[in-house]
C-alpha positions in Angstrom: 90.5 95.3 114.2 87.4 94.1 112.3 87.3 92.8 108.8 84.6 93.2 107.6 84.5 91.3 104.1 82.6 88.7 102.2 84.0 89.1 98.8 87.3 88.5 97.4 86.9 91.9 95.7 86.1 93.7 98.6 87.7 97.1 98.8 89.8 98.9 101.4 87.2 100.7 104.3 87.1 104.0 105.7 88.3 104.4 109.4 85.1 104.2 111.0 84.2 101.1 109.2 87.8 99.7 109.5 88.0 100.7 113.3 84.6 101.4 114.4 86.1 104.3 116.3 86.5 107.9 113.6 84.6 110.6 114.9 85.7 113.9 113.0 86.5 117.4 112.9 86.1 121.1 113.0 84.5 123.4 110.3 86.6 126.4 109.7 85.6 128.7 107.3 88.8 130.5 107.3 88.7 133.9 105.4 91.5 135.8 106.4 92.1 139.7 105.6 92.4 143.3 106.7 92.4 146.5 105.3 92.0 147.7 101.8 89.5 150.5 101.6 86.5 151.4 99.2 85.5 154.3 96.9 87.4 155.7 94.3 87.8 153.7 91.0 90.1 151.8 89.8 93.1 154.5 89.3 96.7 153.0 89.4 99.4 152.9 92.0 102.8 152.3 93.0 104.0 148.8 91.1 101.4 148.6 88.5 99.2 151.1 86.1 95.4 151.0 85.9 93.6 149.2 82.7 94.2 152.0 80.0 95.9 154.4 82.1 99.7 155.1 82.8 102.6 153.8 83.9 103.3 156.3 85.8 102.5 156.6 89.4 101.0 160.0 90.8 103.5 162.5 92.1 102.1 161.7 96.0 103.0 157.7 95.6 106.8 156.3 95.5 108.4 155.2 92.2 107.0 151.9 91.3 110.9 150.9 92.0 110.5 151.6 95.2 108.6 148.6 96.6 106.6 145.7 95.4 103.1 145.3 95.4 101.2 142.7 96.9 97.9 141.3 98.0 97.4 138.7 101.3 94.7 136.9 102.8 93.3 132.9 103.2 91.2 131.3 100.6 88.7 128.6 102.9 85.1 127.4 101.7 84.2 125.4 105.5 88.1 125.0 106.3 91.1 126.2 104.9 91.6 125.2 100.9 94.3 123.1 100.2 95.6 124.1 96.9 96.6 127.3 94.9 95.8 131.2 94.5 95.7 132.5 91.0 95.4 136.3 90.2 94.7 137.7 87.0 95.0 141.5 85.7 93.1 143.5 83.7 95.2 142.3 80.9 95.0 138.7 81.4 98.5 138.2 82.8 98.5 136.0 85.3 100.3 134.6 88.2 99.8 131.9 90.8 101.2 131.3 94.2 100.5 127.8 96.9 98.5 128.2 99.6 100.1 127.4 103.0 97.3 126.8 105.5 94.7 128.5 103.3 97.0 131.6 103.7 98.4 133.6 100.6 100.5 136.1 99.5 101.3 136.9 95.9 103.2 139.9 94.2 101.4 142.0 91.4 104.6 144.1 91.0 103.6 145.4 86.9 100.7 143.9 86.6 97.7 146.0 85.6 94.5 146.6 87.7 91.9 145.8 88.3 92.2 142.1 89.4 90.1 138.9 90.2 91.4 136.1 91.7 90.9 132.2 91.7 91.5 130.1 94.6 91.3 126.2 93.6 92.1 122.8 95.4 90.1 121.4 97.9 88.4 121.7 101.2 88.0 118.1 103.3 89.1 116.2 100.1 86.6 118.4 98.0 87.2 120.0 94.9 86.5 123.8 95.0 87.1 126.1 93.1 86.1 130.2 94.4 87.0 133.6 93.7 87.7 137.6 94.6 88.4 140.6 93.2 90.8 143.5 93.7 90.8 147.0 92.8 94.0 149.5 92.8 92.5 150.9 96.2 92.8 147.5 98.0 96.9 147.4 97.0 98.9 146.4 99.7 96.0 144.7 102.1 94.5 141.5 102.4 91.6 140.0 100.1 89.6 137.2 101.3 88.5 134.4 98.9 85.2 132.7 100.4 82.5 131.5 99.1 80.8 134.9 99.7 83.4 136.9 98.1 82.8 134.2 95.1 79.3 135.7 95.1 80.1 139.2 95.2 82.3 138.5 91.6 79.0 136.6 90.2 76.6 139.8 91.2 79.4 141.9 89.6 79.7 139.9 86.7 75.9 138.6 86.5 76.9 135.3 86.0 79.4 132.6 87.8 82.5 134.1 88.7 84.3 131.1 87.3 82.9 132.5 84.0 84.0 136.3 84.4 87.8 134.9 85.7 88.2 132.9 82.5 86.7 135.4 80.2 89.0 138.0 81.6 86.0 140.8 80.7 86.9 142.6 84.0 89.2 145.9 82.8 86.0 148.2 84.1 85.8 146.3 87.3 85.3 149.9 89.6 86.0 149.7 93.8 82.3 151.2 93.5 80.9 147.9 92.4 82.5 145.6 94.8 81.3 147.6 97.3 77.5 148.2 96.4 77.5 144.3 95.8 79.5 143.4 99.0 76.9 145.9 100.7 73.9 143.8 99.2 75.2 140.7 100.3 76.3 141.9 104.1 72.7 143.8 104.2 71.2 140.4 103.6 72.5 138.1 106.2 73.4 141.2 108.4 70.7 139.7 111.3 72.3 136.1 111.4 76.1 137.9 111.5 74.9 139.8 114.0 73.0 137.1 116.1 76.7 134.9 115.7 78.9 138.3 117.4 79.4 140.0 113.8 79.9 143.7 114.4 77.6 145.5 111.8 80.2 147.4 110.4 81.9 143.8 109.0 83.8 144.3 105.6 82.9 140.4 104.2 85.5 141.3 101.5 88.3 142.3 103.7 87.5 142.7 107.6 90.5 139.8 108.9 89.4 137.4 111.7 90.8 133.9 113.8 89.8 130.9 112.4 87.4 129.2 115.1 87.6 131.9 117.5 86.1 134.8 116.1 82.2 135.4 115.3 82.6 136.0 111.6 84.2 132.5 111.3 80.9 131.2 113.1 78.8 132.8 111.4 80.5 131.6 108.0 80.0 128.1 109.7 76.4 128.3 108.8 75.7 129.7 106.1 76.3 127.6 102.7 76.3 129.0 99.5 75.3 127.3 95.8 74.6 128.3 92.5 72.7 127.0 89.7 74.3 127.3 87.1 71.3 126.8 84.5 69.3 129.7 86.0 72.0 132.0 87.4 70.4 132.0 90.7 72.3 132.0 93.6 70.7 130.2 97.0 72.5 130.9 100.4 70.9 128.7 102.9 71.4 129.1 106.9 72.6 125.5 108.4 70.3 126.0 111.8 67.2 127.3 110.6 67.2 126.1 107.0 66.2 129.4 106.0 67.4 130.2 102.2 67.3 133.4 100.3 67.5 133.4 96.6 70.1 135.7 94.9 69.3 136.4 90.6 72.9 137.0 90.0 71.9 138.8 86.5 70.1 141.6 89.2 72.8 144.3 90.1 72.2 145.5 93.3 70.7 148.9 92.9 67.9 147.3 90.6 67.5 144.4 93.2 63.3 144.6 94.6 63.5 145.1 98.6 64.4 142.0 100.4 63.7 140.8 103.4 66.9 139.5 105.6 67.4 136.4 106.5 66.4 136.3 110.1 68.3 135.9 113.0 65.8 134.0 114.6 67.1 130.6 116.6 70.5 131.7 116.7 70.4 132.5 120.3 72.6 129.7 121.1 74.8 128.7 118.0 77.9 130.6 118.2 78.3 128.7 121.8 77.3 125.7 120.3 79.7 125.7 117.1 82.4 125.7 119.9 81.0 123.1 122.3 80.4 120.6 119.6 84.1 120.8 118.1 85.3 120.3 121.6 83.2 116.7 122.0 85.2 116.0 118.7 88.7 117.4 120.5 87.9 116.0 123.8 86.8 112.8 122.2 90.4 111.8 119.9 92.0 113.4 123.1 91.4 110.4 125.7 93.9 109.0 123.0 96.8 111.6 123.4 99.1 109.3 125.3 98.0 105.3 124.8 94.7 103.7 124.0 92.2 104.7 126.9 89.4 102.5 129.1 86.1 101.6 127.0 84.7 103.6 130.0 86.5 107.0 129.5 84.7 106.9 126.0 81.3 105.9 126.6 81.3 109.4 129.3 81.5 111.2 126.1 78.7 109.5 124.2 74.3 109.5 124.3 72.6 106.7 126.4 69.3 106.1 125.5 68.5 105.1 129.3 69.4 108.5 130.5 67.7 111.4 129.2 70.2 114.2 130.7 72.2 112.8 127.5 69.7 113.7 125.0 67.3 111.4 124.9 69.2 109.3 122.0 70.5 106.3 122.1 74.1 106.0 121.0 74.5 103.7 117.5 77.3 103.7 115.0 76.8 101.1 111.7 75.0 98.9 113.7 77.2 99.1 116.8 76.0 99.7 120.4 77.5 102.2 122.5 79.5 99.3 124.1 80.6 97.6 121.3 81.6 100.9 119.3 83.6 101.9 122.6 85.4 98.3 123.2 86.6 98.5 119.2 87.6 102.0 119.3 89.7 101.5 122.3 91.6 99.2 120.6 92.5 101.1 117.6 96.0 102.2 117.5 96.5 104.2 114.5 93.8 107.0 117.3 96.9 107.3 119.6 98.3 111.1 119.4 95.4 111.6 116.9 93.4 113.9 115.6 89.9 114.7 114.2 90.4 117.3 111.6 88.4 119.1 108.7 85.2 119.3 110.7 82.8 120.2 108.9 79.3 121.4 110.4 76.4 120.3 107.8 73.6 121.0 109.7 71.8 122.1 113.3 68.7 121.3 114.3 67.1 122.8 117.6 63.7 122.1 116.6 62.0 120.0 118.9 59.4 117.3 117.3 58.6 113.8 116.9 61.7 113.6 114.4 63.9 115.8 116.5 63.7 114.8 120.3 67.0 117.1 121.1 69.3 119.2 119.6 71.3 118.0 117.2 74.5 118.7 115.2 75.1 117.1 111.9 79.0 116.5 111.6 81.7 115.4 109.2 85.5 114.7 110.0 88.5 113.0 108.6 90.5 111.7 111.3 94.5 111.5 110.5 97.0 109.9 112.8 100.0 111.4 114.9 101.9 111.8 111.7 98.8 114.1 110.4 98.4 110.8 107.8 94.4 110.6 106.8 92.8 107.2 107.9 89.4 108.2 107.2 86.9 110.7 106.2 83.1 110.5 108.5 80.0 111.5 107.3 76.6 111.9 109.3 78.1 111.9 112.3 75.6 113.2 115.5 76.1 115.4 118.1 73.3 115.5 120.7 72.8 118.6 123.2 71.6 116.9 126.7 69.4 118.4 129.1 72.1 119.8 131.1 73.6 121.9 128.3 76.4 119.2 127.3 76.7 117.6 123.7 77.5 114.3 123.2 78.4 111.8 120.9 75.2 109.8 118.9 76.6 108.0 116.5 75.0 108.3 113.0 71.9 106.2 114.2 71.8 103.9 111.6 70.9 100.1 112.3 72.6 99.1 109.2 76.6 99.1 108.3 76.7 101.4 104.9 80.0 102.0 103.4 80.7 102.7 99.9 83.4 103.3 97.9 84.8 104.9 94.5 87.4 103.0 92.9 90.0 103.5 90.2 91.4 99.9 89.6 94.4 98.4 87.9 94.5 94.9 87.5 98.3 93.7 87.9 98.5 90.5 85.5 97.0 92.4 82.9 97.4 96.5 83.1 93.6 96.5 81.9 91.6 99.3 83.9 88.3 100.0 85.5 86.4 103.0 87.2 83.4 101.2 89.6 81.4 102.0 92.8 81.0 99.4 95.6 78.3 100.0 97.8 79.0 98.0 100.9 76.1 97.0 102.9 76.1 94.8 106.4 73.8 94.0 109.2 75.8 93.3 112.2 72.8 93.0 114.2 69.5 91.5 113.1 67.3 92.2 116.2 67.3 96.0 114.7 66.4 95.1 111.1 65.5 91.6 110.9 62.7 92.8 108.7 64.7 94.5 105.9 65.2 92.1 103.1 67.0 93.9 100.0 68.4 98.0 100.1 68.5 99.7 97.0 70.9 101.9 96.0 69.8 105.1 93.7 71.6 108.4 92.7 73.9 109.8 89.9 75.7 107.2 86.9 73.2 104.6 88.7 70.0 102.5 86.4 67.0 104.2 87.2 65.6 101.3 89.4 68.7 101.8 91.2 71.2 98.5 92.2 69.1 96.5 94.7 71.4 94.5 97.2 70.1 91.3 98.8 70.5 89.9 102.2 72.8 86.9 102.1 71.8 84.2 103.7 75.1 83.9 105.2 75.5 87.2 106.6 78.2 89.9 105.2 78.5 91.9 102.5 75.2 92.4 100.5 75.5 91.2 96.7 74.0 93.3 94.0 70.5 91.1 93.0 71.5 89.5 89.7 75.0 90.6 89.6 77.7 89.1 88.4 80.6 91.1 90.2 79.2 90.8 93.8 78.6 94.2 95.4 80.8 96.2 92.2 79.2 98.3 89.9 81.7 98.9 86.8 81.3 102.3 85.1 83.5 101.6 82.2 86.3 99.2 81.8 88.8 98.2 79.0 89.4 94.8 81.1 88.4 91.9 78.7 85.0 90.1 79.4 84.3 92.5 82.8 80.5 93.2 82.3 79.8 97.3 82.6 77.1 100.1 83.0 78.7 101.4 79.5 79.1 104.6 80.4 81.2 106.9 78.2 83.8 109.3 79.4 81.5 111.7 78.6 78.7 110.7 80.5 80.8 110.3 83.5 82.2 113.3 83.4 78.8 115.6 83.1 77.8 113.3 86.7 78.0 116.1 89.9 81.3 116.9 91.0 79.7 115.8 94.5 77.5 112.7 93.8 75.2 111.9 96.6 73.5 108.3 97.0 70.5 107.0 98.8 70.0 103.9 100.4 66.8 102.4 100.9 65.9 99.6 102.8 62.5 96.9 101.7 60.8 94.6 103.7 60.4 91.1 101.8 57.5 92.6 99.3 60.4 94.8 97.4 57.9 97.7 98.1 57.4 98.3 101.4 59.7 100.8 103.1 61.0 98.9 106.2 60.7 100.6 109.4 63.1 100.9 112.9 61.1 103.0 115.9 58.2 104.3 113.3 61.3 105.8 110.9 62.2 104.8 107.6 65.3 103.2 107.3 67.0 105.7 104.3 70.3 106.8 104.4 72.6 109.2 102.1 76.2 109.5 101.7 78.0 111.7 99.4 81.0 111.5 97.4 83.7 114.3 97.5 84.6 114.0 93.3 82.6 112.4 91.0 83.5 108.7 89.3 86.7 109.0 87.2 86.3 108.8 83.1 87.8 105.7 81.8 90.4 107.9 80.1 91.5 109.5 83.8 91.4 105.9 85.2 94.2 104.6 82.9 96.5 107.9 83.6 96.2 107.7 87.2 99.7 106.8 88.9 98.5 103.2 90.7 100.5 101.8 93.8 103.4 98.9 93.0 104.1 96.2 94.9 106.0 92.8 95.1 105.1 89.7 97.8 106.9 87.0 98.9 106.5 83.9 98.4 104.7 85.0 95.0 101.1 85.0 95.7 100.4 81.9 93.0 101.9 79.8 95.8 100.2 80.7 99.0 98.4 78.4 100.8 98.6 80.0 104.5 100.3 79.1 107.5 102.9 81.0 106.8 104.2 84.7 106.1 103.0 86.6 103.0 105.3 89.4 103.0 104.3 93.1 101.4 106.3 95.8 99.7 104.4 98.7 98.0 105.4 102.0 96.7 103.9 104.8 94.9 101.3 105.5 97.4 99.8 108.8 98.5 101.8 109.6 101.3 99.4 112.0 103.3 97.0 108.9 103.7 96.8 105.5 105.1 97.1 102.6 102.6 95.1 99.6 102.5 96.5 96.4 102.0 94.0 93.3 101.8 94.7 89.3 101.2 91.9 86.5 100.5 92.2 83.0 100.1 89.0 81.0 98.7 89.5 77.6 99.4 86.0 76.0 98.3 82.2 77.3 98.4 82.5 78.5 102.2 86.2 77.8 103.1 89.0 80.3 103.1 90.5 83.6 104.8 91.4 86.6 104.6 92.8 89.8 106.6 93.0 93.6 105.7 95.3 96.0 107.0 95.5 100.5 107.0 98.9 101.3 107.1 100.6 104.5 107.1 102.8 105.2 104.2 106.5 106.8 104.6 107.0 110.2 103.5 108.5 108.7 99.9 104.8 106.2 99.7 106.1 102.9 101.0 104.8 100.7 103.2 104.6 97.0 103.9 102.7 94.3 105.5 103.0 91.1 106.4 100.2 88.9 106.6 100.2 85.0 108.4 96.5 83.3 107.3 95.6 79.9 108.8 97.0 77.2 106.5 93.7 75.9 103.9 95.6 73.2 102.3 94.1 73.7 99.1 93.4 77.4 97.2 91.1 77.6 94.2 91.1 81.6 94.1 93.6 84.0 95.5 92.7 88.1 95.4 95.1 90.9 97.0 95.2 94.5 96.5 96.9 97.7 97.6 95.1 100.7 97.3 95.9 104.3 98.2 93.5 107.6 98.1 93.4 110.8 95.9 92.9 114.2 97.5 88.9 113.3 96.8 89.2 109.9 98.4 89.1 108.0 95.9 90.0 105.0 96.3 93.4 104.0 93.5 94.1 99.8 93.8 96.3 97.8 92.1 95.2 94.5 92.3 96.2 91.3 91.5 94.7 87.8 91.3 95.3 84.0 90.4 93.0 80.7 89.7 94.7 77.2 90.6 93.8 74.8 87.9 
């Protein structure tokens, strides 16, 4: 395992950068559903009355007694969400049910329609929140809740469906509407639906279909869906072509102007694709199904720049070769009976240029152990289509190690607390990026310059240029003397729910854009929640722990036993130890352990013996469902 660390502060790493080895995982935009029919308005039925009509249930229909009444389907934006399923009358009453692999079913027995519904949680350790609506006609069928049905409810309401869910203002809601707005919406994107397998006559609100099987769930692979919320305007945007078409959610669609659909066009291949590139992924984590496989075995499944049947790419992970990434993944336990789940597709490119020599997929993954425990979440992962049709690994190309970090942070001695980022730079190999002197760091809650990060002239970790906590940025913090950006809780909390950062490197001038192979060495990586406010940091529930001996006494050459609780137990834990024993002298050894199903875990470390220690620095950290990163630190000073 490699430990990668040059500060005493540094922070737990994700599984790629903590095993060179994660590769990721399948996007699933699960929407579930079936049946349910149009027309009509919204009259009452058996179970529950219409808004403003009566109780009673026409002659035709069975006593309300008689059965309840229910709604079904699977609430996914990408993959399945993880969280809850809230329905809401015509009333406001309200009830909410857990999703169970993004599936639902909830019971509106006396509830009054019409109905819109709220799925929230998240998707890959992303907080989402999207919605659907019901009339009496759909009673007893299923109801998807996608991020399309979400923009049905906004052209209905003519504004975010968020807003028409908590204003309740929906007692008129007709099945007429939802289906002259579901209409629209199909009419729109029919071309790409149908280019992906999509029969034409596809309900999007209620037609049911197999996660990563069927063509609706490939089509819904592509197509990504966001809303401004200052203009109203809704932009759906296809993944492959990058084509977009706007939506003015304040139009209803019988006033919309004529609009052109989004073209099928370069979709000739995708729907094969989708399935060929999870299977690298599957086939990839499955060379680890019974015990750690030959270096060999891997590299069959990964680019080589000397052979162009691969793609014409070279294969490079942070700054790793292909070798190198393959001899450090084969050693990585926590891969055996693994898996790569929560793939999500962000983009693919089939255009062929001078930036784009092959076909390329755009990946992100988490990967989670046998026990289904997360180790890591991967972004910017590639996947290269070769000459002979096969896709293979890439790497994410970059020629510098880039890992960053949000933290929530509790320091033991004290109780004080801090909310930071740590942007974690490293260049393993010089003879790629020799040139690059500083990177700067620029993106939401950051100084405008941005935080510019040196090059040590000792190689690790990258300090922040005139910082005085190495490569951490503090937010906000109510820890005496710890220098911050000053942010209030306010500030923080109007940053996006999705922050994304770019890295840029500089040659020695500070200005000049260094280069590798003609490109410009920028990279991004994006959060899945925003920084937490200072208030959330000091509510958070932090990890415990105890050590023995204590750690004021450690000097290495020996055992440092320890015990934590209170961690997350659906992911990996972090433990880390450092001993400074002078300027340049010391040790240290990090550790990702899985938790026990009630969040303990232990570790037991054995540094070389230093003799003397002038700083000792250990933490235990665990992550939130946004992967965030929650430590509980602790530190002494010898005198």
């Amino acid at each position: 395992m490699k430990t990668n660390f040059a500060t005493p502060a540094a922070s737990g790493q994700s599984f790629f950068k903590t095993t060179r080895c994660a590769c990721a995982v399948a996007l699933l935009i699960s929407l579930g559903a079936c049946g349910g029919g149009g027309g009509g308005g919204g009259g009452g039925f058996a179970g529950f009355p219409a808004a403003g009509g009566s109780s009673n249930p026409p002659a035709s229909e069975p006593p309300a007694s008689s059965a309840p009444v229910t709604f079904s389907g699977t609430a996914a934006s990408g993959l399945p969400l993880v969280g809850t399923v809230t329905v809401k009358d015509a009333k406001g009453a309200s009830k909410t049910v857990p999703l169970v692999d993004g599936k639902y079913t909830i019971d509106v027995s006396g509830m009054t329609a019409p109905f819109v519904f709220r799925a929230e949680g998240t998707v890959a350790g992303e907080r989402t929140v999207i919605h659907s609506a019901a009339t009496a006609a759909d009673a007893n069928g299923n109801i998807n809740i996608t991020p399309l049905t979400d923009l049905v409810v906004s052209n209905i309401a003519g504004r975010l469906a968020s807003q028409y869910f908590d204003g309740g203002e929906f007692a008129s809601l007709s099945a007429d509407e939802l289906k002259a707005e579901s209409d629209a919406l199909k009419a729109k994107l029919l071309p790409v639906l149908q280019a992906m397998g999509v029969d034409a006559s596809i309900d999007l609100l209620r037609t049911a279909f197999t996660p990563l099987s069927s063509a609706l769930d490939k089509a819904l692979d592509v197509l990504r869906v966001s809303v401004d919320p200052a203009t109203n305007v809704a932009t759906i945007t296809n993944i492959v072509t990058q084509q977009q078409i706007a939506d003015d959610l304040a139009v209803k669609a019988a006033a919309e102007p004529a609009t052109t659909p989004m073209s099928g066009s370069g979709m000739d291949t995708a729907a094969d694709d989708i399935v060929a590139i999870r299977k690298v992924l599957s086939d990839f984590v499955g060379k680890f199904a019974t015990g750690l496989p030959a270096p060999s075995q891997l590299l069959s499944l990964m680019t080589d720049g000397t052979n162009p049947v691969t793609g014409t790419y070279g294969f490079r992970f942070s700054d790793l070769s292909a070798m190198q990434f393959a001899n450090e993944t084969a050693t990585d336990t926590s891969l055996i009976g693994a898996s790569f789940t929560d793939v999500v597709i962000q983009r693919i490119n089939y255009t062929i240029d001078a930036n784009n020599t092959s076909p390329r997929a755009f990946v992100e993954f988490t990967h989670k152990d046998k026990d289904g425990i997360a180790f890591s979440n991967t972004q910017g992962m590639q996947i290269v289509k070769g000459t002979d049709g096969a896709w293979r690994l890439r790497g994410d190309g970059r020629v510098l190690d880039i890992n960053p970090h949000m933290h929530a942070t509790k320091e033991k001695s004290t109780g004080c607390v801090s909310s930071s980022l740590q942007f974690e730079i490293q260049d393993t190999n010089t003879s790629n990026s020799g040139t690059v002197a500083s990177v700067v760091v620029t993106g939401p809650g950051l100084p405008p310059g941005g935080l510019r990060h040196v090059r040590p002239s000792g190689g690790g970790a990258w300090p922040i240029d005139g910082g005085s906590s190495f490569n951490y940025y503090y937010l906000t913090s109510n820890c005496s003397g710890r220098p911050t950006a000053g942010l209030s809780d306010s500030a923080i909390a109007a940053l996006p729910a999705t922050p994304e950062y770019t890295f840029t490197a500089y040659e020695s001038d500070g200005t000049t854009v260094a280069k590798f192979n003609g490109f410009d060495i920028i990279y991004r990586h994006r959060f899945h929640g925003r920084p937490l406010t200072l208030a959330e940091t000091a509510a958070v529930s932090y990890p415990a722990f105890s050590t023995t001996p204590a750690l004021s006494s450690y000097l290495g050459g020996s055992d440092f036993a320890v015990s934590a609780t209170g961690l997350n137990p659906a992911f990996a834990a972090q433990f880390f130890l450092n001993l400074i024993a002078g300027p340049s002298a010391g040790a240290e050894d990090r550790a990702d352990v899985a938790p026990s199903a009630t969040g303990a875990a232990s570790k037991t470390f054995n540094l070389p013996a230093q003799g003397s220690v002038s700083f000792r620095n250990m933490f235990v950290s665990t992550y939130d469902s946004s992967w965030r990163e929650i430590v509980l630190r602790d530190t002494t000073t010898s005198e």
